[in-house]
GUSE-70176 format. One record per residue: residue number from 0; residue in three letters; x, y, z of N, C-alpha, C in turn. Coordinates in steps of 0.02 Angstrom, whole numbers, plus 50000, padded with zeros to 5 digits. Layout:
   seq   type    n.xx    n.yy    n.zz   ca.xx   ca.yy   ca.zz    c.xx    c.yy    c.zz
   NUM    ALA       X       Y       Z       X       Y       Z       X       Y       Z
...
//
This chain:
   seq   type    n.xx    n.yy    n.zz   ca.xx   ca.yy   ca.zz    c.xx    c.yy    c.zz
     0    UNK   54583   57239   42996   54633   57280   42962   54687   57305   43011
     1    UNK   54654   57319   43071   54713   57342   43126   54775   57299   43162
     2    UNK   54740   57230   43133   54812   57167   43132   54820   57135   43082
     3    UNK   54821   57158   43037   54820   57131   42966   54909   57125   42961
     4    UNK   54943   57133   42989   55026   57148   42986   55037   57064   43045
     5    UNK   54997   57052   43084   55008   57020   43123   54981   56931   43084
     6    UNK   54959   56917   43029   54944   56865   42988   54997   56843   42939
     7    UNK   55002   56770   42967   55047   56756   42907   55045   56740   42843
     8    UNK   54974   56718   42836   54963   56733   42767   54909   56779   42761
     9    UNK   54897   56832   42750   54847   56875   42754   54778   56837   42696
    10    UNK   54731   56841   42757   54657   56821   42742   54644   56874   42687
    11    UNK   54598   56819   42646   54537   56863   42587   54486   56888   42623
    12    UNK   54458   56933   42601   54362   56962   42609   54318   56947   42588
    13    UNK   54277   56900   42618   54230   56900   42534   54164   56911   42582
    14    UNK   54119   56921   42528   54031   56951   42547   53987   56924   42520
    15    UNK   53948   56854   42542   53882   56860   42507   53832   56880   42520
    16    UNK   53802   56936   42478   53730   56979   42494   53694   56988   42427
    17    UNK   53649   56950   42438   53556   56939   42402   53536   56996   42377
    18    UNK   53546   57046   42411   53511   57088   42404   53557   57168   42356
    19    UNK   53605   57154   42361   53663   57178   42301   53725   57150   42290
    20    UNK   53693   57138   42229   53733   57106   42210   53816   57127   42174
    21    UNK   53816   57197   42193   53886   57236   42146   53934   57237   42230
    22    UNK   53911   57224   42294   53939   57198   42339   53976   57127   42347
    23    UNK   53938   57084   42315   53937   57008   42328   53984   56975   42273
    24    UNK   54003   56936   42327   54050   56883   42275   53991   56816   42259
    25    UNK   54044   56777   42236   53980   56702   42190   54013   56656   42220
    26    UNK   53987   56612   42273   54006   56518   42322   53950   56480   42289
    27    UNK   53978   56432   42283   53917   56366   42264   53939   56335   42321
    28    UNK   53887   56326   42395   53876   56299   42442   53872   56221   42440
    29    UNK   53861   56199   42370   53875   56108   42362   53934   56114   42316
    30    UNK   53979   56139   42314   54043   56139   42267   54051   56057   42280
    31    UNK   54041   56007   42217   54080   55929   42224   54127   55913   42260
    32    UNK   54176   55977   42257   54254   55944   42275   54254   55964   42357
    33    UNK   54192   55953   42378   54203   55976   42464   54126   55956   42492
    34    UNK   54106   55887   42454   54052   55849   42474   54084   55785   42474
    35    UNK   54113   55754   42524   54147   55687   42527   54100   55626   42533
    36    UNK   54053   55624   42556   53994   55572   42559   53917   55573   42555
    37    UNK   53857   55553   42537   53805   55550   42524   53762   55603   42618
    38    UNK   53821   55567   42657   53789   55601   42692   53791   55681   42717
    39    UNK   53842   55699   42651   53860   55780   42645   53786   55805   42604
    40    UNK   53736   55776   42564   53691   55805   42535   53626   55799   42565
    41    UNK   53630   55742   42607   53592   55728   42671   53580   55800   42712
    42    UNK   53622   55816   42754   53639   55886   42772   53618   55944   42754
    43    UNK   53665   55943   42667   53607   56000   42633   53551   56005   42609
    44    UNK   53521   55950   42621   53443   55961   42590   53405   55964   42656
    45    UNK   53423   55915   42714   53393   55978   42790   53390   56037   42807
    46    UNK   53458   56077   42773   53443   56137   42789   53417   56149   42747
    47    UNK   53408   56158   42682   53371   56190   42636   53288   56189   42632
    48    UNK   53276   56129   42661   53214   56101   42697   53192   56147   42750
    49    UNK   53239   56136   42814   53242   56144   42890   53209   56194   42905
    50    UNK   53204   56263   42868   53208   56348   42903   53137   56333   42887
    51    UNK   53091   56311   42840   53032   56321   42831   52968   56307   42864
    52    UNK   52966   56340   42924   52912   56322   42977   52847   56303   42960
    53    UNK   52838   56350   42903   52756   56341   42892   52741   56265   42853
    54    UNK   52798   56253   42814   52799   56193   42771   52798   56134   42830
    55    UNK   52834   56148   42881   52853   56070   42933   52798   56070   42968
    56    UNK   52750   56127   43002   52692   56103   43014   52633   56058   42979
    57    UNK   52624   56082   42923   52576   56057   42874   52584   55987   42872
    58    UNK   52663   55961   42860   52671   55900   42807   52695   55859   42895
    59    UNK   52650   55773   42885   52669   55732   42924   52736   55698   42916
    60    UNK   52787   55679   42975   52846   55647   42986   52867   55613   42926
    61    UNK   52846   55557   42878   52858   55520   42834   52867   55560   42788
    62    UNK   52820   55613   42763   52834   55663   42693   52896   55697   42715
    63    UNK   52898   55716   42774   52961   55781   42785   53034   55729   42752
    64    UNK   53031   55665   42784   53084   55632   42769   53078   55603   42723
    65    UNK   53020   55597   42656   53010   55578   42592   53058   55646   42570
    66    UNK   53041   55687   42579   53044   55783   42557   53110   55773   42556
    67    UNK   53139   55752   42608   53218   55780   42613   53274   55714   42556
    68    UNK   53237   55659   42560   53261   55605   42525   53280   55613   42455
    69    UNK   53214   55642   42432   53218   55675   42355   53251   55735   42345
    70    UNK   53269   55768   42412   53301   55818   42376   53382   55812   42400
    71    UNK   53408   55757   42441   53469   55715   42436   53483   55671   42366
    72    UNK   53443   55655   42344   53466   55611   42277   53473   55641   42245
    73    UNK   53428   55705   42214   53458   55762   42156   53516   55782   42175
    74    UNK   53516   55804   42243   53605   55817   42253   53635   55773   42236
    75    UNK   53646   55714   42263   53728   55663   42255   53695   55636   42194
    76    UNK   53664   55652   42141   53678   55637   42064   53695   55674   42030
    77    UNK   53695   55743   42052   53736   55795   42017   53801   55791   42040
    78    UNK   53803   55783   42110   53888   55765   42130   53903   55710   42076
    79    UNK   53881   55659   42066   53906   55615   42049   53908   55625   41958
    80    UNK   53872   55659   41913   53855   55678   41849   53913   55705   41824
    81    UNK   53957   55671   41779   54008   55731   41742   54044   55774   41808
    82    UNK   54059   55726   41867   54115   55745   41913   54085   55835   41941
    83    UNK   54029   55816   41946   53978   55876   41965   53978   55940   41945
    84    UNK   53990   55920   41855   53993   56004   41821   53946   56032   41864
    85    UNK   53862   56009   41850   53815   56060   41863   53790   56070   41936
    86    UNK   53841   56029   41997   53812   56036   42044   53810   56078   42089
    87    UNK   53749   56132   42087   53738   56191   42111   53672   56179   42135
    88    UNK   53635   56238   42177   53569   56250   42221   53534   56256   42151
    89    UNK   53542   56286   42113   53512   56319   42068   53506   56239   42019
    90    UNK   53543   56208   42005   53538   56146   41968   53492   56089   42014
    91    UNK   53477   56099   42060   53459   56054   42113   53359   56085   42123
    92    UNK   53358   56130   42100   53294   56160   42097   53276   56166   42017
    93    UNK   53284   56158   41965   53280   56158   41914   53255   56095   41887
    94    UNK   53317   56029   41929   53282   55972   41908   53242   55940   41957
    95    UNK   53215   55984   41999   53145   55947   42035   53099   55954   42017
    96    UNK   53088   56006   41966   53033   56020   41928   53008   55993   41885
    97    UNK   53064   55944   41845   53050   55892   41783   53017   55846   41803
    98    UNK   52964   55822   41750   52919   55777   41762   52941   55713   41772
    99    UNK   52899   55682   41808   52924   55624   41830   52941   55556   41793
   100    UNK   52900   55576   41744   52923   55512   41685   52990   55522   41651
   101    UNK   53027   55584   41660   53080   55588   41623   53129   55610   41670
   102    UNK   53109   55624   41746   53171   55608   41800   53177   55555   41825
   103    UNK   53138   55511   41837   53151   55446   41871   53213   55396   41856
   104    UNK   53196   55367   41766   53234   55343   41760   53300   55380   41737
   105    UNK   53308   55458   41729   53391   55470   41733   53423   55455   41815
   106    UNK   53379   55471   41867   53403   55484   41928   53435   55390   41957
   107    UNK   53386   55346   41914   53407   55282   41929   53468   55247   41901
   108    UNK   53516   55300   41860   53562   55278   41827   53609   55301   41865
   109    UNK   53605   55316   41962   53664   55309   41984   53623   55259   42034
   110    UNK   53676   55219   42053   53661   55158   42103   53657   55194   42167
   111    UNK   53728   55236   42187   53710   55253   42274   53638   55277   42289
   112    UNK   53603   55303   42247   53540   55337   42253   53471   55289   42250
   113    UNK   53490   55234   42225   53430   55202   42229   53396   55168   42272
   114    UNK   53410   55164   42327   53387   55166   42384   53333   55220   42431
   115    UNK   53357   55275   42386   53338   55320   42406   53266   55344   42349
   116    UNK   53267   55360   42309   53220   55346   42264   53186   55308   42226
   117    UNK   53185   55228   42273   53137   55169   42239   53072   55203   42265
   118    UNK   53065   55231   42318   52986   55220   42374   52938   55259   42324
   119    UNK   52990   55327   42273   52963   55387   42216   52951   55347   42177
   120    UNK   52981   55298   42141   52969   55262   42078   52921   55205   42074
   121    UNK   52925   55178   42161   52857   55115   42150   52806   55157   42169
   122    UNK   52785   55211   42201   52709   55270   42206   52697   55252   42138
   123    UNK   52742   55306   42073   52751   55316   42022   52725   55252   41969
   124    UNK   52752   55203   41980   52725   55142   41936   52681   55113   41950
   125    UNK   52648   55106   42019   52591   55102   42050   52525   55129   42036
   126    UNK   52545   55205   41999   52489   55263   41994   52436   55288   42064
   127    UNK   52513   55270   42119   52478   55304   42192   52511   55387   42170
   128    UNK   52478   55432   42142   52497   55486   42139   52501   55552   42178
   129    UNK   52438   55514   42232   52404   55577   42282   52468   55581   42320
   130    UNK   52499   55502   42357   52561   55493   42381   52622   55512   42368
   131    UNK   52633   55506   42294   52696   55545   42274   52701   55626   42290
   132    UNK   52621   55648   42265   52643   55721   42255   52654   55737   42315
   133    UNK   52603   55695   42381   52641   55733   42444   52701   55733   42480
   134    UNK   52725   55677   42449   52804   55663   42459   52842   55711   42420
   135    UNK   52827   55724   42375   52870   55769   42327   52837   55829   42327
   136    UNK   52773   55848   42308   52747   55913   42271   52758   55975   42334
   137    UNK   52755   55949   42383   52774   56000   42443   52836   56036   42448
   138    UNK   52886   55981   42437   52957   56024   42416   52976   56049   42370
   139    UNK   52921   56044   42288   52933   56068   42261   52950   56137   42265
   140    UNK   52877   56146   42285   52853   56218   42306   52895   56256   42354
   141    UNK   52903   56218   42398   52964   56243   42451   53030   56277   42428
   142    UNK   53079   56239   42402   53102   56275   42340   53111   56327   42308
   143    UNK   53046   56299   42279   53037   56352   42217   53038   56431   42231
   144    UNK   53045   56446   42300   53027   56511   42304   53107   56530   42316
   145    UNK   53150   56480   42316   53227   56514   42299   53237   56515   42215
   146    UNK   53214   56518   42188   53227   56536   42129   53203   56614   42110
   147    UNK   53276   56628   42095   53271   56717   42068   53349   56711   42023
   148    UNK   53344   56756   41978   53431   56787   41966   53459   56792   42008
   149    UNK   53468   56842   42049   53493   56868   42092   53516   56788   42148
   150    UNK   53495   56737   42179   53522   56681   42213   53545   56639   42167
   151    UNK   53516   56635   42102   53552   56588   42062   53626   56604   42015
   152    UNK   53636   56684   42013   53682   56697   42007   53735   56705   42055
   153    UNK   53741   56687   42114   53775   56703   42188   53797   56630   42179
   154    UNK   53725   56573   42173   53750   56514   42197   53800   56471   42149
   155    UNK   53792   56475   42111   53824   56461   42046   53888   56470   42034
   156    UNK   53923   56525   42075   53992   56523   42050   54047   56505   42096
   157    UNK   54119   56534   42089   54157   56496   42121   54209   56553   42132
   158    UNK   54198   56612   42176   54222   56638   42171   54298   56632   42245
   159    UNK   54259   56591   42293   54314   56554   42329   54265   56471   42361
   160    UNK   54301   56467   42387   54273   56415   42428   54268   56395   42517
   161    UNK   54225   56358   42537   54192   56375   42616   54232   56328   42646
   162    UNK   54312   56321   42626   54342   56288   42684   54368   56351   42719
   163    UNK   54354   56410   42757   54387   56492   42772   54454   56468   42813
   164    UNK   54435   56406   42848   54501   56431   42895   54566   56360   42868
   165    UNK   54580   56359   42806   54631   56350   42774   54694   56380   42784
   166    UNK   54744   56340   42816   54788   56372   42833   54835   56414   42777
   167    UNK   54807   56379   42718   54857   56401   42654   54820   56463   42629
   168    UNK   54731   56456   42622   54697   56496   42585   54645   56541   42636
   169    UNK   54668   56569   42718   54618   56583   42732   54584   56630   42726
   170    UNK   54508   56641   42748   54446   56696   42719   54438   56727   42786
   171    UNK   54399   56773   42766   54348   56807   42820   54277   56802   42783
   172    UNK   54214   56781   42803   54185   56776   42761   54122   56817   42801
   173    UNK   54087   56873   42744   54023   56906   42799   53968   56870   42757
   174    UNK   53915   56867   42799   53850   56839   42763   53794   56896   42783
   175    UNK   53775   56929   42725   53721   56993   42744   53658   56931   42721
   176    UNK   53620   56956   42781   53538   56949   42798   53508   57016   42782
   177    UNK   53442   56990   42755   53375   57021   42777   53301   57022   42792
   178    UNK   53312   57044   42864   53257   56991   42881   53174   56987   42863
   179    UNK   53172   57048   42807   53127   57065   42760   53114   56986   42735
   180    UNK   53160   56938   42722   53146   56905   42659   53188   56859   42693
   181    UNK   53183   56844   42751   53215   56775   42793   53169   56705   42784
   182    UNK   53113   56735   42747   53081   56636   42736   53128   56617   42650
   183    UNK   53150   56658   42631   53177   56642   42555   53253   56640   42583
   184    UNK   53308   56687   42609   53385   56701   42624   53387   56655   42691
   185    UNK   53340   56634   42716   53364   56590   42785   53379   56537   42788
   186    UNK   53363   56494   42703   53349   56438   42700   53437   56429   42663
   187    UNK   53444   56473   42620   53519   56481   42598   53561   56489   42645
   188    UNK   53567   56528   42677   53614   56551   42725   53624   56520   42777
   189    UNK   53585   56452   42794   53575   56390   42808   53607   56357   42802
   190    UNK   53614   56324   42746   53655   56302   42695   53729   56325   42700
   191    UNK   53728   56378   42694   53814   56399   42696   53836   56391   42758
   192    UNK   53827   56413   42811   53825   56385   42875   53823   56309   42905
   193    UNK   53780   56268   42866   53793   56206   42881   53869   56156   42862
   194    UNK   53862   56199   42788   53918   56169   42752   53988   56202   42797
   195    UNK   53975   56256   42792   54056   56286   42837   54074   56256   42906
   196    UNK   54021   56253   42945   54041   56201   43013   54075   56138   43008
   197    UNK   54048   56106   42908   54073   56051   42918   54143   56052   42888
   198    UNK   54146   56092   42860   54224   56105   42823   54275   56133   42874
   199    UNK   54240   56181   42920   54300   56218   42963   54325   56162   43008
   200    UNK   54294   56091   43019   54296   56070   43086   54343   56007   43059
   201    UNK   54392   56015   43065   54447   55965   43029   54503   55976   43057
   202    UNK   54535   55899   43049   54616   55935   43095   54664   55974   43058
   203    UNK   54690   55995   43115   54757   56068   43105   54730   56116   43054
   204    UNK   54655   56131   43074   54635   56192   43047   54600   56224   43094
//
């Protein structure tokens, strides 16, 4: 504020905080229009994965990268779905939960992805199930413990977007932690962080 006279286009404020929400504005951290390639959901499903220590001990090398595979293809099919109305965190945990006989073959009706989810679908038609679920049922769970109102209403909206240092539109952006509840906000805030390194880091910005 004490050089706020000294900006030529004077920066926005914005706040996302978990924990009040009459503070916080609403970013969808996979906004479509600022995921340019498969290997932008790649990214976000490591971090969303990544922070969970107790989960990466348990599960051997092949599941972690089964884990992260499946939860890259729900992303870039929502990117890719209806020009990614629904593609949000919150849409991306919702449909990992659907059973497998009635996600498989929607998820196979985009091609970039099938590569990525044959190894789910031949377990699956196979009836190797012990294999699937540990490929999958681990991240379910992983997940699942970001699901609340309170993150799904944050992630969901659009109240700016995580390119900040836009020369036309730029932000200041604060990210409140707490480290009460850093195995659930670390894994998000992850996420926003991953995505902003990759947006800020572009030329003549």
């Amino acid at each position: 504020m004490k050089n706020y006279a000294a900006y030529k286009i004077k920066p926005e404020f914005y706040v996302i905080n978990f924990d009040d929400l009459s503070t916080s504005h609403r970013c969808n951290p996979l906004a479509p229009e600022m995921m340019f390639d498969i290997t932008d959901a790649t990214e976000a499903s490591r971090s969303i994965m990544g922070l969970n220590r107790e989960w990466k001990s348990q599960q051997g090398d092949f599941f972690i990268k089964s884990s992260i595979n499946f939860v890259t293809s729900i992303i870039w099919f929502l990117k890719k779905y209806k020009n990614g109305k629904y593609c949000t965190l919150p849409h991306v945990i919702e449909m990992m939960q659907v059973d497998y006989e009635s996600l498989f073959p929607v998820l196979k009706t985009e091609p970039e992805i099938e590569v990525l989810i044959n190894p789910f679908v031949s377990a699956y038609q196979n009836d190797v199930m012990d294999q699937l679920e540990g490929q999958v049922g681990s991240a379910k769970i992983a997940v699942a413990r970001l699901s609340s109102p309170q993150l799904y209403w944050i992630l969901s909206g659009n109240d700016f977007s995580l390119d900040i240092n836009n020369p036309e539109e730029p932000k200041i952006l604060c990210l409140a932690n707490n480290p009460q509840k850093q195995q659930i906000y670390g894994a998000v805030l992850s996420l926003y962080v991953t995505r902003l390194i990759k947006l800020v880091n572009q030329k003549n910005k």
